[in-house]
LUMPA-279897 format. One record per residue (C-alpha): x, y, z; residue number from 1; residue in three letters. Coordinates in Angstrom, 3 decimals. Layout:
REM LUMPA-279897
         px         py         pz     n   res
          X          Y          Z   NUM   ALA
...
***
This chain:
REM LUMPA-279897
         px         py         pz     n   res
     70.130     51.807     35.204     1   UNK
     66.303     52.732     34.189     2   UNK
     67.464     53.168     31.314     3   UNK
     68.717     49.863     30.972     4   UNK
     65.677     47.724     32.355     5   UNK
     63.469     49.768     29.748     6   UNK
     65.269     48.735     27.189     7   UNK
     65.808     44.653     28.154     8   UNK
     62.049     44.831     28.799     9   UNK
     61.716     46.250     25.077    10   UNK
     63.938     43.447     23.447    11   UNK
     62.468     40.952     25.582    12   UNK
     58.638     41.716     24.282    13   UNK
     59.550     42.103     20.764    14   UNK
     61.426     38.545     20.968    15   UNK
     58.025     37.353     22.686    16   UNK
     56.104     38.870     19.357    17   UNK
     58.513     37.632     17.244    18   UNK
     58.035     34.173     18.473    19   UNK
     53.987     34.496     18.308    20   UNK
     53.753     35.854     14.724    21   UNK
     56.158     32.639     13.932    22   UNK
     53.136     30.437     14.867    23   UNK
     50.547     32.101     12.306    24   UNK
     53.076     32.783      9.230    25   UNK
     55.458     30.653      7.259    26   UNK
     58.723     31.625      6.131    27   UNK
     57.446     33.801      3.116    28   UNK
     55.443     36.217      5.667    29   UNK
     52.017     34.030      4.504    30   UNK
     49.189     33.516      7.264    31   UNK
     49.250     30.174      8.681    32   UNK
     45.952     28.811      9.936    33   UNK
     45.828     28.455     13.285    34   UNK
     45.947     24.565     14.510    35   UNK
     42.762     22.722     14.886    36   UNK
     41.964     20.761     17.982    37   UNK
     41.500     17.037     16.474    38   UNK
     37.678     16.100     16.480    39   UNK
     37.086     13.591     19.086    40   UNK
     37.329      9.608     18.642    41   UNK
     34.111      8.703     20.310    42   UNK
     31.085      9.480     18.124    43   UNK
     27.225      9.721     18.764    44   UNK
     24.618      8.860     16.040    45   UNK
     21.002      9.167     16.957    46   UNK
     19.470      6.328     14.252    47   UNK
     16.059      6.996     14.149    48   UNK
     15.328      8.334     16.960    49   UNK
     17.747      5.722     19.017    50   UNK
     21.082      6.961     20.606    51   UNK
     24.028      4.909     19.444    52   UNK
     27.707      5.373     20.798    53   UNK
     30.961      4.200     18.326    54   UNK
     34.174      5.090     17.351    55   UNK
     35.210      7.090     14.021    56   UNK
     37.546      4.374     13.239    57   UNK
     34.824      1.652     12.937    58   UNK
     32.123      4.116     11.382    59   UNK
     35.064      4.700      8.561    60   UNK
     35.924      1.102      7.930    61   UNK
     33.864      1.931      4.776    62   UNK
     34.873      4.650      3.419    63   UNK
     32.225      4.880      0.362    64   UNK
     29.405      4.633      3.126    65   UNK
     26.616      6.797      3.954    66   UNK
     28.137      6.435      7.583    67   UNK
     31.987      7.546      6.656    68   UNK
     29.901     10.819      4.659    69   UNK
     27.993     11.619      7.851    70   UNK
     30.840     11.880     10.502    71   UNK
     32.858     14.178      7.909    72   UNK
     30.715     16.796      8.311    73   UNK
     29.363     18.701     11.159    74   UNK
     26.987     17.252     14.049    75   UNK
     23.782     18.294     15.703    76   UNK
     23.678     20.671     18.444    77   UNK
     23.559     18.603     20.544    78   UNK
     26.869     16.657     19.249    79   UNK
     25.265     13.990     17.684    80   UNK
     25.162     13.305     14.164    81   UNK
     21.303     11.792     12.764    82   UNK
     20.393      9.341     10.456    83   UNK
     16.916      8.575      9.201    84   UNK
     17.172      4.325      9.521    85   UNK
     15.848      1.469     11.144    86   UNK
     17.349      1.469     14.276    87   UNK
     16.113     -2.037     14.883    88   UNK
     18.749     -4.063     12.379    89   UNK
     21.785     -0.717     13.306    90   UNK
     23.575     -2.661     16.240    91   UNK
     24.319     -5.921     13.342    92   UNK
     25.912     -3.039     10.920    93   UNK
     28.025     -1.825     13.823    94   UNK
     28.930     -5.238     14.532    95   UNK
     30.142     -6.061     10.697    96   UNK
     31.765     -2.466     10.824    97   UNK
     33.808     -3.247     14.469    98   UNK
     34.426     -7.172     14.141    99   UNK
     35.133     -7.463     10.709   100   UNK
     33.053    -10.365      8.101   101   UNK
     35.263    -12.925      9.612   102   UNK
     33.521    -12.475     13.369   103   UNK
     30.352    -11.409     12.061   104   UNK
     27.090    -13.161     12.949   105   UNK
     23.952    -12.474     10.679   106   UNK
     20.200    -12.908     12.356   107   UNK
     18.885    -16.428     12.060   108   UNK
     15.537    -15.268     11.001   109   UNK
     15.349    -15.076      6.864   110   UNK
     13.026    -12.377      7.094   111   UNK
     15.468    -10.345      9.538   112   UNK
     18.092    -11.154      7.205   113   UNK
     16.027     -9.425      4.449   114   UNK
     15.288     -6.260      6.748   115   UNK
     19.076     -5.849      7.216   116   UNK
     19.962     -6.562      3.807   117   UNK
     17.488     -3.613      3.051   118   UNK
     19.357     -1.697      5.235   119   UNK
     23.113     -2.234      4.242   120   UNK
     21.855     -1.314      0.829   121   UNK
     20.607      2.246      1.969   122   UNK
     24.214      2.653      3.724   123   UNK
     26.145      1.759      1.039   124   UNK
     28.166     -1.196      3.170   125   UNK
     28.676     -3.286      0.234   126   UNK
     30.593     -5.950      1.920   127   UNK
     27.823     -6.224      3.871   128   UNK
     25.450     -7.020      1.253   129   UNK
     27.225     -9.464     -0.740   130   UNK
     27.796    -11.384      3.349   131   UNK
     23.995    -11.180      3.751   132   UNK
     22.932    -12.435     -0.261   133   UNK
     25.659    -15.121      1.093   134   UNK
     24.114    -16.321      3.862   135   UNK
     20.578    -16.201      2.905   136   UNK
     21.437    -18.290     -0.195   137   UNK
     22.520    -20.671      2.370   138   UNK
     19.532    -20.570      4.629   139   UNK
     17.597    -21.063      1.501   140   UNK
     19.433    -24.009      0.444   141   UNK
     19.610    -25.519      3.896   142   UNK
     16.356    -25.484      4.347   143   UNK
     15.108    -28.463      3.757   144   UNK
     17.582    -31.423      5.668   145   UNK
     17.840    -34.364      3.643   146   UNK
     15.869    -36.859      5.217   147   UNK
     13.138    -34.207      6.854   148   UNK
      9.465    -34.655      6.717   149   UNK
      8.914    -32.018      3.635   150   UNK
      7.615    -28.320      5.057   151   UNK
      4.368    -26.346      3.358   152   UNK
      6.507    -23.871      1.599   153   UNK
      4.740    -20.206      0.805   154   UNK
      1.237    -20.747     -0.425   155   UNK
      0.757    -17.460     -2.931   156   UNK
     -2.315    -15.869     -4.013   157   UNK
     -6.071    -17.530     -3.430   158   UNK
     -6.878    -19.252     -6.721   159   UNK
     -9.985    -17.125     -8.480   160   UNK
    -13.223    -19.364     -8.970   161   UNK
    -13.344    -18.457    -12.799   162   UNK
     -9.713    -19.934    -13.053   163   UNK
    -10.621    -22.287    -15.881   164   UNK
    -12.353    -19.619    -18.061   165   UNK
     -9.347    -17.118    -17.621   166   UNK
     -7.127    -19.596    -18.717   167   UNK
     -8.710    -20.565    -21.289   168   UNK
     -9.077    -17.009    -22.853   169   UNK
     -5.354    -16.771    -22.118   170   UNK
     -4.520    -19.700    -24.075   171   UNK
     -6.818    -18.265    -26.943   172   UNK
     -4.894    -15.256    -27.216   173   UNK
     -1.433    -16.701    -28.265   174   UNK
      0.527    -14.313    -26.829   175   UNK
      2.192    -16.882    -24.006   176   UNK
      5.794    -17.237    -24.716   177   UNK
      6.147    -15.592    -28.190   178   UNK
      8.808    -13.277    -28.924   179   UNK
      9.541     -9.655    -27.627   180   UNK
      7.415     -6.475    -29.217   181   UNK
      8.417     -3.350    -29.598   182   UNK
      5.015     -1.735    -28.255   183   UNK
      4.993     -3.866    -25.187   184   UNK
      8.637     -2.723    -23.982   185   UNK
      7.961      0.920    -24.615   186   UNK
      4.994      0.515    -22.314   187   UNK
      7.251     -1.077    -19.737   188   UNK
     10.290      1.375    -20.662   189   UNK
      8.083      4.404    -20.447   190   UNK
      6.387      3.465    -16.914   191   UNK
     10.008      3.325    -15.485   192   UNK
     10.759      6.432    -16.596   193   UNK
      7.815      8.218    -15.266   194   UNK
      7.053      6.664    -12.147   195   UNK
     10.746      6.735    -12.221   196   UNK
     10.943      2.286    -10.857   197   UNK
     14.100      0.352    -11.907   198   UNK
     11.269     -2.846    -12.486   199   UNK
      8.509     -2.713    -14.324   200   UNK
      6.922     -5.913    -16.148   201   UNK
      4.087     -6.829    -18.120   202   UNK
      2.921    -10.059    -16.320   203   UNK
      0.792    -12.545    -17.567   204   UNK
     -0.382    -15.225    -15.245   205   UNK
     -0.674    -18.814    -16.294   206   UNK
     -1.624    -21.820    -14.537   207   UNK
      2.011    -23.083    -13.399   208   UNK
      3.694    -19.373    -13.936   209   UNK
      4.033    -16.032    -14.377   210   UNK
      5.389    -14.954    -17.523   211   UNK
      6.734    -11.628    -18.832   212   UNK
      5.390    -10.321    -22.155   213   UNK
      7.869     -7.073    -21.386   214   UNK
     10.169     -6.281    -18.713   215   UNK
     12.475     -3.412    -17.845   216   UNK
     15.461     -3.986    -15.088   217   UNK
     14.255     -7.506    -14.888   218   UNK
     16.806    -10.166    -15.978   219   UNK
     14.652    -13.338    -15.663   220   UNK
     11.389    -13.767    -17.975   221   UNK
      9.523    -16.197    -15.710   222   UNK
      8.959    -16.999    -12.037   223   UNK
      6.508    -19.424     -9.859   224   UNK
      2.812    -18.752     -9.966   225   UNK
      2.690    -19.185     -5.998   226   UNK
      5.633    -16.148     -5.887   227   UNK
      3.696    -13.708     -8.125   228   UNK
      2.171    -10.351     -6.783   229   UNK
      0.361     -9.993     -9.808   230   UNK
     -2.005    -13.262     -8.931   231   UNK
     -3.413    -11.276     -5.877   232   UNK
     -5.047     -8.442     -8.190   233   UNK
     -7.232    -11.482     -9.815   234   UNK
    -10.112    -11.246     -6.346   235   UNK
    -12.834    -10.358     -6.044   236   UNK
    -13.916    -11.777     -9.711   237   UNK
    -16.072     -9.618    -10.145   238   UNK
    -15.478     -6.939    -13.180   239   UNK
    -16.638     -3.907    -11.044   240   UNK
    -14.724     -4.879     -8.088   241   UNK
    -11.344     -5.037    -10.100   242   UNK
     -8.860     -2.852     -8.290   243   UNK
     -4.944     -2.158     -7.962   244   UNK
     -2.733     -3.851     -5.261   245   UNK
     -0.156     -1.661     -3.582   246   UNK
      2.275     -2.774     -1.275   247   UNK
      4.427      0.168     -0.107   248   UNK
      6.668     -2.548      2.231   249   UNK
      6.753     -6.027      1.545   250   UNK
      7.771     -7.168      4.703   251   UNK
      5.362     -5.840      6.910   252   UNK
      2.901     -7.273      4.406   253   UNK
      1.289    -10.992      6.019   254   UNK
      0.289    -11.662      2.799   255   UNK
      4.061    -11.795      0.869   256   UNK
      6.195    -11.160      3.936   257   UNK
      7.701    -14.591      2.863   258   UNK
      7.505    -14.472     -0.388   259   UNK
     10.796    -16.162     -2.666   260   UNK
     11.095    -13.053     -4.450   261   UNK
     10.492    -10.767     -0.903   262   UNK
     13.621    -12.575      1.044   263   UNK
     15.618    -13.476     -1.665   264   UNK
     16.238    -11.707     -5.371   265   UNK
     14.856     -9.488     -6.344   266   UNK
     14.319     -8.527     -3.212   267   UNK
     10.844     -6.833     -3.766   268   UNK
      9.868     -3.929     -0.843   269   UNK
      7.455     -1.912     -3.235   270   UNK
      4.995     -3.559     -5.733   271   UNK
      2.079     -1.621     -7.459   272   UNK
     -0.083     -3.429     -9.916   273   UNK
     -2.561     -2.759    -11.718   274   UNK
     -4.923     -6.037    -13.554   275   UNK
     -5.090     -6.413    -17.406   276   UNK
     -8.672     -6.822    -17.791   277   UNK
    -10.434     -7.840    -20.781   278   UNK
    -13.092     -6.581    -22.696   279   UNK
    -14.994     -9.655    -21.143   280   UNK
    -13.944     -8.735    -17.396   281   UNK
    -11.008    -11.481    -17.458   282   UNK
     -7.787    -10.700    -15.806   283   UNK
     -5.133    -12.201    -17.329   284   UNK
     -2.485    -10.454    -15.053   285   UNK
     -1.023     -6.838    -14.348   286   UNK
      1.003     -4.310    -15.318   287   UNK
      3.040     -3.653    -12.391   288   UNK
      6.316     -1.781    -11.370   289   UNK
      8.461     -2.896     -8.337   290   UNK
     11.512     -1.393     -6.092   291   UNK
     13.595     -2.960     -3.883   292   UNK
     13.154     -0.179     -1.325   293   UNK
      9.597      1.092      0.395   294   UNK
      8.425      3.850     -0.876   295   UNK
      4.621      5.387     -1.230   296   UNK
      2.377      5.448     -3.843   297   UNK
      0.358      8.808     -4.755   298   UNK
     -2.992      8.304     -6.502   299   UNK
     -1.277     10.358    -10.035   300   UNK
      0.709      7.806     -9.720   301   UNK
     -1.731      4.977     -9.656   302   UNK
     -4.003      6.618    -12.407   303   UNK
     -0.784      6.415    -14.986   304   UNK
     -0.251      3.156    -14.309   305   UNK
     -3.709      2.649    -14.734   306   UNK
     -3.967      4.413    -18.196   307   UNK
     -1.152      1.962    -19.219   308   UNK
     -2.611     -0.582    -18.285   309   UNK
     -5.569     -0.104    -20.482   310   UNK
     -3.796      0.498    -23.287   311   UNK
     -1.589     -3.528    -22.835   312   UNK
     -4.982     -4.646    -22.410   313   UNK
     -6.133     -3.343    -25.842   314   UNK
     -2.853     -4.645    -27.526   315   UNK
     -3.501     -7.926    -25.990   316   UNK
     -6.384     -8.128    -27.187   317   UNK
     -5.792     -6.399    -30.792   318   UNK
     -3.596     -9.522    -31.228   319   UNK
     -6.171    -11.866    -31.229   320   UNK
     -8.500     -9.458    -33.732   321   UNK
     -5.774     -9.499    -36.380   322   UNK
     -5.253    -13.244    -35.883   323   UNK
     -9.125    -13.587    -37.181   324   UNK
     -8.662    -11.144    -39.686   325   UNK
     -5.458    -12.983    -40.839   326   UNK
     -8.255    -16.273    -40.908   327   UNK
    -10.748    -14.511    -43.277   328   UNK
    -12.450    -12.598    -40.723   329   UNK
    -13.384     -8.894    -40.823   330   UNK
    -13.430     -6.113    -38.172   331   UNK
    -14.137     -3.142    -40.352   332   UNK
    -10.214     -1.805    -39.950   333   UNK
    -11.286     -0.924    -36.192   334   UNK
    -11.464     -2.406    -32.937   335   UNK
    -14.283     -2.820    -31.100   336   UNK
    -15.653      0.457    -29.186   337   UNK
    -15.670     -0.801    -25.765   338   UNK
    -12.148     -1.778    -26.355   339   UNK
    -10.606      1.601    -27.634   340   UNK
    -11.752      3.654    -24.412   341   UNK
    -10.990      0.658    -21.904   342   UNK
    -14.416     -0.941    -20.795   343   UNK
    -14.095     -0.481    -16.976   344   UNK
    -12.815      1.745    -14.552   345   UNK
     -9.993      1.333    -11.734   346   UNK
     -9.942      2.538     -8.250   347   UNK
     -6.656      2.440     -7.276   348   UNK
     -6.297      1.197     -3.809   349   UNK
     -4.839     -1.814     -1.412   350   UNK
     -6.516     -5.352     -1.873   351   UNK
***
């Protein structure tokens, strides 16, 4: 009878093993991995130092997003997963992510528009972006009500008080709307590549307009002279006093905060610029590069663009020597001394 009970205890255990070694192998005798407990719905994101709480459903309704990429991996410690962003303009993309563009409601302000444009971009929420370029086009355009007393629309830089003599010496140098040189876009082509920008232009400031003697990632070849950056690198007027403008983000920036090219395309966040002055201390406007992000600036930096800049100053400027030479003038083969080393010297710093 022992006997017996000894041995149903036996079969009964190696049925139980049996049973278990089914769960981690498949019919060919191969380990199985052992079931995972599914991760959990609710998800924390810490956004800059700001505790947000959503689902991994809505935080996936974009699957090419920075977002989607986060919550695939593994959290913090602490269960939550970080992100380096605003945290002021997050609750509007978890809005567009949960409600869908149909319910979605964008900030009034144009300015706050541009902030969360800026960061929809960084994300990678596309939809988002094209919404946002929507409905600022729309602001834009409604505006100004048919009918409404007309508003003071953004002022630009301070005119210079040697505006008529800088002009003029622009106008001298007939380089204003000719065609496109090969020199010129190298300079522009090369500064992108170093200070590794996706704009760089070489600006020349007239009395009604910028225009752009070279451009790189730039598709238009004029803009407003109120809109330009490269207007605010023209005071002091004094020579010795000439200096670069940086703007590491434009829209904490009084000064172009509202800017047409700041809130609406190209969306500008970063603009350095450095003045292309003449032999004669003239500035007839600035080499500058631009991003559509913040970003800093170092002073290596600065000193190539800086370098560059001299050297579209002396091609301006050789233009006009070989237009006397082509008159019957002479120059001896050369240019002028002062002109081949770059007559003054740059600090580079914020106007």
């Amino acid at each position: 009878s022992g006997q017996r009970l000894q041995r149903a205890s036996s079969s009964h255990s190696r049925a139980a093993m049996a049973a278990c070694l089914d769960c981690v192998t498949g019919s060919c005798g191969t380990r199985r991995a052992p079931p995972t407990a599914p991760k959990q719905q609710r998800v924390e994101l810490n956004v800059g130092g700001k505790r947000f709480t959503s689902s991994r459903r809505t935080l996936s309704q974009c699957p090419s997003s920075v977002l989607a990429t986060l919550i695939s991996g593994q959290p913090e410690a602490d269960g939550s997963y970080f992100i380096d962003r605003d945290p002021n303009f997050f609750g509007f993309v978890l809005s567009f992510l949960r409600d869908g563009a149909e319910h979605f409601v964008a900030p009034d302000d144009v300015r706050e528009c541009a902030s969360l444009l800026r960061e929809a971009t960084q994300l990678g929420i596309m939809e988002l972006v094209v919404l946002l370029g929507r409905e600022m086009a729309e602001q834009a355009e409604g505006t100004q009500q048919p009918g409404a007393p007309e508003t003071r629309g953004y002022v630009g830089a301070p005119i210079p008080g040697n505006e008529t003599e800088r002009i003029a010496l622009l106008n001298s140098l007939d380089v204003l709307y000719t065609r496109r040189e090969h020199h010129y876009d190298c300079i522009a082509d090369v500064v992108a590549a170093l200070l590794v920008m996706p704009i760089v232009l070489v600006s020349l400031v007239s009395t009604s307009e910028q225009w752009f003697k070279a451009k790189c990632g730039l598709a238009a070849d004029t803009t407003s002279r109120n809109s330009s950056f490269c207007a605010f690198t023209f005071k002091p007027e004094d020579p010795k006093m000439a200096s670069m403008l940086v703007i590491e983000d434009a829209l904490r920036d009084p000064r172009v905060a509202d800017n047409p090219l700041v809130i609406g395309e190209p969306y500008i966040q970063f603009y350095a610029g450095c003045p292309l002055v003449t032999s004669c201390g003239m500035r007839l406007g600035a080499l500058c590069c631009i991003d559509r992000v913040p970003r800093s600036f170092t002073f290596a930096q600065a000193q190539l663009l800086v370098n560059f800049s001299h050297l579209t100053t002396q091609y301006l400027e050789a233009s006009q020597l070989e237009g006397e030479i082509d008159n019957g003038g002479s120059s001896g083969g050369a240019l002028p001394q002062e002109l081949n080393r770059g007559s003054l010297d740059f600090t580079a710093g914020a106007l």
